[in-house]
N, C-alpha and C positions, 0 to 999 in steps of 0.2 A: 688932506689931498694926497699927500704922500704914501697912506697908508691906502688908498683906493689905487691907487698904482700898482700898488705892492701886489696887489689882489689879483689884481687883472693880471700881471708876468705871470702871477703864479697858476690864474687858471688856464691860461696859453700856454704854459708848460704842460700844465696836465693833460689837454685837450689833445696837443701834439703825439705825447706818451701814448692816452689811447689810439690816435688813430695809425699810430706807428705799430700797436700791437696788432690791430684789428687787419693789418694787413699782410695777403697771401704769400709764404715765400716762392719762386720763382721756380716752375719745374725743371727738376734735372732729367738728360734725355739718358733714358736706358739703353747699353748697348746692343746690337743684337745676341740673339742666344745663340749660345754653342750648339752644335749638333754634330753628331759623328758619322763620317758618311764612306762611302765604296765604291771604286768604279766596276761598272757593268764589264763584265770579265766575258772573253772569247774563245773557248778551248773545245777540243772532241772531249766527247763525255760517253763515258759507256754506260748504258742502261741497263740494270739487272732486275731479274727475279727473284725473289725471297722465298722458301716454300719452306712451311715447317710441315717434319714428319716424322715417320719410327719404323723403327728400322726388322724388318724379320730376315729368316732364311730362306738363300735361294732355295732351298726346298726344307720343307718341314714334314718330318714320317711323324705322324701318330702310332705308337706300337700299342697294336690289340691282341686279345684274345682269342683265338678261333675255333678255342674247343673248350669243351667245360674241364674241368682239373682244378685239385689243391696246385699251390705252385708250393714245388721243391725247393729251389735255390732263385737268389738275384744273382748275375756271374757278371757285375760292371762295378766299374767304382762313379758312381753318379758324379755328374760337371764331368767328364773328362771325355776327350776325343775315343772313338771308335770307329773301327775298320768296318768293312761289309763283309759276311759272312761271322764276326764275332757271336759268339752265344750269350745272348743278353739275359736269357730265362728258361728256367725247365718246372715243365708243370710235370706231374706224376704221372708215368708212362703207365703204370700195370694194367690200371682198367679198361685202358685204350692197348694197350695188348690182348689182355683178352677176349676183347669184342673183335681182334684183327683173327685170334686164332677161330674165335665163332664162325666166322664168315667163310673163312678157310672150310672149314669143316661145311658148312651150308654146301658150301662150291662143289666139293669132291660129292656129298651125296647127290647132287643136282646133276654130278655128270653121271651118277653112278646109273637114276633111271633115265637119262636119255640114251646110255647105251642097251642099258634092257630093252626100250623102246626099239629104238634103231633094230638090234635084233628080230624083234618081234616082228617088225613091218619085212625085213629080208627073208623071215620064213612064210608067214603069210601071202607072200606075192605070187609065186611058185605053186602055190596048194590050193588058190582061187583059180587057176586056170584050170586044174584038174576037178574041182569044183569041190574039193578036199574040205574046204573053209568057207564061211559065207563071207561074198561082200562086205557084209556090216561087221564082221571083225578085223576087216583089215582097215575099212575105213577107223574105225577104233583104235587098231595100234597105229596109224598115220597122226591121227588127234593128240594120242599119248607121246609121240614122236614129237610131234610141234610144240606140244606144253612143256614139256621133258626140256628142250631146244631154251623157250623162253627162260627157264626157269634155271639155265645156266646161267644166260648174259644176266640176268639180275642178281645173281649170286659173284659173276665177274664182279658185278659194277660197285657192291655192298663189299667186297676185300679191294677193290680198287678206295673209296671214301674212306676203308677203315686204315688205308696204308696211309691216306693224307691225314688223318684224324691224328695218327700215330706221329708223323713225323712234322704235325703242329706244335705237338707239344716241347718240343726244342724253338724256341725263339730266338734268332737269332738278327742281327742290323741289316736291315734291306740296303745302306746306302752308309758310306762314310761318313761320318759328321760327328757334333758334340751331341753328346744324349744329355738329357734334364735328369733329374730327380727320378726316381722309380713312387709311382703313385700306388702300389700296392707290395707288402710283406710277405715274406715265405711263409706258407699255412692257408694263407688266405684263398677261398675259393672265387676263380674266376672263371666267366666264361658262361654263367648261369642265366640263359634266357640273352643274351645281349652279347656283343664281343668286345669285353673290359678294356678301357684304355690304359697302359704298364706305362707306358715315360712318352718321351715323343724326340724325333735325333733330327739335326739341324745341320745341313750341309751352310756352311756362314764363310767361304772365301769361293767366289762374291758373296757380298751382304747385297741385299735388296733394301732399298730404303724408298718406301708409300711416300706420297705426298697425294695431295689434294688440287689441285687447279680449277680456280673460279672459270664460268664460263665465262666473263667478259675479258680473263687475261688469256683463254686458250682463242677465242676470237679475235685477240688482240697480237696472236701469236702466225694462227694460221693464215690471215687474211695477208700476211706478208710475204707466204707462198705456197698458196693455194693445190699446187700441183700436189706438195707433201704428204698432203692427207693420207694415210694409210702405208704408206713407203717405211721402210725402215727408219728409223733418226741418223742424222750425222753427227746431233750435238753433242761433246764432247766437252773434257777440263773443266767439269760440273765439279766446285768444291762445297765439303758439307763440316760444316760448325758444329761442333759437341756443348754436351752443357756444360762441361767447365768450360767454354769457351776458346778452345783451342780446333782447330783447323787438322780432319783429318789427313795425312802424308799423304795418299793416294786418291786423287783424281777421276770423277765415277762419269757412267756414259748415260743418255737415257735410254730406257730400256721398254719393255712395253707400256701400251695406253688402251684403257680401256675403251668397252664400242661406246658406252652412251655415257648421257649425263647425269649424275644421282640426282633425281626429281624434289627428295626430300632436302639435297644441299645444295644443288644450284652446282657441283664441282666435279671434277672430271678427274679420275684416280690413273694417277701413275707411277710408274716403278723405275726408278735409277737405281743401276748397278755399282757399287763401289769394291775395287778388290782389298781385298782381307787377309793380307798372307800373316802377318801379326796377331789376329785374332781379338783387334783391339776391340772392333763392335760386336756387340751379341744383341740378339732379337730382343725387341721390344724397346730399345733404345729413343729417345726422342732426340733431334737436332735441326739445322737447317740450310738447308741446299740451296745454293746461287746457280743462277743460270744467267747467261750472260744473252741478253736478244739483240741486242741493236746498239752501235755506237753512232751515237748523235756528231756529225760535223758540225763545228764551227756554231756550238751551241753558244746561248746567253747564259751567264752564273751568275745569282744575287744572292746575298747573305738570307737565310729565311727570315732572319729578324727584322727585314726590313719589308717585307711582306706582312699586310694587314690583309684580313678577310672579314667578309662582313655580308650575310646574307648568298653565300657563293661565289661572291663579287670581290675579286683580289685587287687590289692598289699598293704603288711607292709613291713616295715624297721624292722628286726628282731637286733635284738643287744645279740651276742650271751658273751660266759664267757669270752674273751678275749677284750671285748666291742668293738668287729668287730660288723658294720652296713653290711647285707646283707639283698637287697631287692626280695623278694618272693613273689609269683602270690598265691592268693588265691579262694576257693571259698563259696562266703558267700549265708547265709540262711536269713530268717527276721531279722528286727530291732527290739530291745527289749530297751524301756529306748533308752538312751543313749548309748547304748550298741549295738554291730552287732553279730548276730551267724557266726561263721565262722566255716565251715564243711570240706572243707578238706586245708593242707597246715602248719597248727599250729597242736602245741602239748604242752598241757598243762603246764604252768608254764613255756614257754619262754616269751622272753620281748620284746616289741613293742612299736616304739617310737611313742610316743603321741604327741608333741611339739618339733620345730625344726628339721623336715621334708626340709623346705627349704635351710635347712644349711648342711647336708649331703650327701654322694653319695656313691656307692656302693665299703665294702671294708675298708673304714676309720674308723679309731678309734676316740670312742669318750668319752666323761665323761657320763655318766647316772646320773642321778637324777630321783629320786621316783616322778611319779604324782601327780596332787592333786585328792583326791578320789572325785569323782561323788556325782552331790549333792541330786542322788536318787539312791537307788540299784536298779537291776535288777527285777522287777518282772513284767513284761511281759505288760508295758503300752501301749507297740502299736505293732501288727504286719504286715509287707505290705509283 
């Protein structure tokens, strides 16, 4: 009897063991999650343009050929500045000399029978009224007169060519500026059938520096004052970025725009001037110019990180006083910095979470933590 007792504690021990196991332990409540968040910022923001381009000379001379000639000498040390009137090239004068004394010589016999002529016609005139001579010989030395006559001016005009012929062959800088490379060597004949291109010289203080302009930013430009179209520009303190990255010292204006639209690119070609007394820029250069259009008052600024897009359709995580996350459709203006204008949807001095985006959803509570500040303010490094 004792030993059935024994049996039964022991299977009510057991019994208890398992249903002590079998049972769930008790959930612990998760806190909410961290998120790191930003107030909705209220500042003027300037709004720029970015234009990349490259850079030529306010004027660029192609130097040609304009007679045929061996060339004699190069008289330049190529890359280096030149004067206007400098002698850049001399092609071989003799044979263009000789063809000047040809001409010469044409000229003096052309005058020689228009004065046989001339005479003829002053004896004949006289000797037809006595009826000495027949009409048709004086109309004859009048004929010979008049050919005689022609056959000067085109002999002028063949020593007039051959003096310009002559004094082609001295080439010299039509215009100040750096001259390039000389594309042809002493010996070399130029000038055969075509008029050979020799170097090309480059007026470069101003530099001229191309850009491109989409149609929807020069519509986005001009609709702001319409009257302007065509008017000279005012805008000014245009700064242009090199490719090492450094900011040229002097401050460029813009300069002209073209009439139309390039069809093939959608962009509108224009030319800012930058002075160049340093010589730092030289043609062909690439970099890129800010223009400054419009400063925003009392714009809204969000971290872009806190900006999600999805389908064209921009949203933040708002984290209102009760650290409810509620997600809001917004709609934003340029990027500034690291920073997004965002124009409707926000109100100053709410809070947007920055970090921890993929940890929330709309509705939950969560801890806020202060972001860490941007490790540049707002003042208007890029606008798209």
């Amino acid at each position: 009897m004792e030993a059935d007792r024994v049996l039964m504690l022991v299977a009510a021990a057991m019994a208890a063991a398992l249903n002590a196991a079998c049972e769930k332990p008790a959930a612990v409540a998760l806190p909410p999650p961290e998120v790191y968040v930003a107030a909705v910022v209220q500042k003027d923001v300037p709004v720029y343009l970015d234009l990349v381009g490259q850079t030529q000379g306010f004027q660029d001379v192609d130097i040609r050929a304009r007679v045929e000639g061996f060339l004699d000498s190069v008289n330049f040390r190529e890359g280096s500045f030149v004067r206007k009137g400098d002698l850049l090239y001399q092609i071989d004068p003799k044979p263009l000399t000789a063809v000047l004394a040809q001409t010469r010589a044409d000229q003096a016999t052309a005058q020689a029978r228009l004065e046989k002529a001339s005479n003829d016609v002053a004896r004949y005139t006289p000797l037809v009224a006595k009826q000495a001579v027949s009409q048709k010989e004086l109309d004859d030395a009048r004929a010979a007169q008049d050919a005689a006559r022609s056959q000067v001016e085109a002999a002028k005009a063949a020593v007039e060519k051959a003096t310009l012929d002559l004094g082609y062959a001295r080439i010299a800088a039509p215009i100040s500026g750096l001259i390039g490379t000389t594309l042809v060597k002493p010996g070399s004949l130029v000038g055969r059938g075509e008029s050979t291109q020799l170097t090309t010289v480059s007026t470069i203080d101003p530099m001229i520096f191309r850009v491109a302009v989409t149609e929807a930013d020069y519509l986005r430009i001009i609709k702001r004052d319409p009257s302007r179209a065509g008017a000279e520009s005012r805008a000014t303190g245009i700064e242009l970025t090199l490719a090492d990255g450094t900011v040229h010292p002097h401050t460029g204006r813009l300069g002209p725009v073209e009439r139309q639209v390039n069809a093939a690119t959608g962009t509108l070609g224009v030319q800012i001037l930058f002075p160049n007394p340093d010589s730092v820029l030289r043609p062909g250069q690439y970099g890129r110019a800010r223009i400054l259009l419009d400063t925003r008052a009392a714009a809204l600024l969000v971290p872009q990180r806190s900006v999600q897009e999805l389908q064209s359709l921009f949203s933040v995580a708002v984290v209102d006083a009760d650290n409810k996350v509620a997600f809001r459709n917004v709609k934003v203006g340029p990027r500034v910095e690291s920073f997004w204008v965002i124009e409707e949807g926000l109100k100053p001095g709410e809070r947007v979470v920055v970090e921890g985006l993929q940890r929330i959803r709309d509705g939950l509570t969560v801890t806020p933590k202060p972001a860490p500040a941007p490790g540049a303010a707002a003042s208007g490094d890029k606008a798209t």
